[in-house]
N, C-alpha and C positions, 0 to 999 in steps of 0.2 A: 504494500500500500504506500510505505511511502517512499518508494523508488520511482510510483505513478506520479507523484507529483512533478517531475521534467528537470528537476534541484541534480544538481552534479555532489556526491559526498561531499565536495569541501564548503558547498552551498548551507549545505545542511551541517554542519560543524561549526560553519562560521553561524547561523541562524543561534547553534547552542547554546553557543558562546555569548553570543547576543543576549540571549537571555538571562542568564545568569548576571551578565553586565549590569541590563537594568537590575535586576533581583537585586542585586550588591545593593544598590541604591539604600534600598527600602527595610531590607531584612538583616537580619544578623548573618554572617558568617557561616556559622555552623546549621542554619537552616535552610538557607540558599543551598548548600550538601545537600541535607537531609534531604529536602524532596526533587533538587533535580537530577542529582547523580542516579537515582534508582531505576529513571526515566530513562536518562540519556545513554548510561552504560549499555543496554540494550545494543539501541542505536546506532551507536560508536562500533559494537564489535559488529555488528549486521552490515557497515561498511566499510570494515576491514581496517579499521586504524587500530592504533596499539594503545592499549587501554592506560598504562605507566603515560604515555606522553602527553594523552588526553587530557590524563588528569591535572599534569603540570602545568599545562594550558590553560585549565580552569582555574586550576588555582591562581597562577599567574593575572587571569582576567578578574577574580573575583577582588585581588588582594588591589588592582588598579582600581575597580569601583567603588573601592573602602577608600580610596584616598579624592576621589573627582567630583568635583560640584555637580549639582546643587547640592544635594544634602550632605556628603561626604561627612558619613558617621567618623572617624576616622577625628578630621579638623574638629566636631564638636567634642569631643572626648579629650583635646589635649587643649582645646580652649577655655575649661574649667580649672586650667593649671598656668596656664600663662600670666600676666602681668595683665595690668589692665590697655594700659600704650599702646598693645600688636593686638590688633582689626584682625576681624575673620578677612578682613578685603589683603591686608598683609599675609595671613594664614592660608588665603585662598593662592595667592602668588606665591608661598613660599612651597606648596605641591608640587609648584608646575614643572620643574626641574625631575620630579620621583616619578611623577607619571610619564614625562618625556624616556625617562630610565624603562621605567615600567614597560612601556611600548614596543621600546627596542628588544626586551627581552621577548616580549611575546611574539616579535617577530622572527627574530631567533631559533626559537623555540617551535615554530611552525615551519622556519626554512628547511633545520636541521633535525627531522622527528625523531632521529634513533640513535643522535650524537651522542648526547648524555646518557644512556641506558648504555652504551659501549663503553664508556667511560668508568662505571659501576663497577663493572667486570674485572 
């Protein structure tokens, strides 16, 4: 069924991904898991990707949504530690740098699917 939809695997991977992105938003961490990993696993092995990489990817993606505006749970949770001086609009720019970090790695991490699993070894 959903092979029928016309989506090439990485259509549907990058879709996954997507989701959990927004998810990050909204939800905790460890719940974002809890119910899409159950789903997506499936998924993932029904088009042949390697389940270790996936997951690094997710993670990789979930841990960038814990840091990116708008809500970016992340920025409020160290903003009840800070000074009063540094602005969320300061905290908001002082991201930009980790999520540009973030990015690279995800891409990384999608160029090279089986680098780091060889590296294990």
């Amino acid at each position: 069924m959903l092979m029928d939809t016309g989506l090439s695997p990485w259509m549907i991977l990058g879709l996954i991904l997507f989701i959990a992105f927004v998810a990050g938003f909204v939800l905790d961490l460890i719940s974002v898991v809890l119910i899409i990993i159950p789903v997506a696993m499936p998924i993932v092995r029904m088009l042949g990707f390697d389940e270790i990489w996936f997951c690094v990817a997710f993670l990789v993606v979930l841990q960038t949504s814990y840091l990116t505006p708008p809500l970016a749970p992340a920025i409020f949770y160290l903003r009840a530690i800070t000074p009063p001086e540094i602005t969320l609009k300061h905290m908001y720019w002082g991201v930009v740098p980790f999520i540009i970090a973030q990015l690279v790695v995800l891409a990384l991490v999608l160029a090279f699917p089986l680098w780091h699993c060889g590296c294990l070894m």
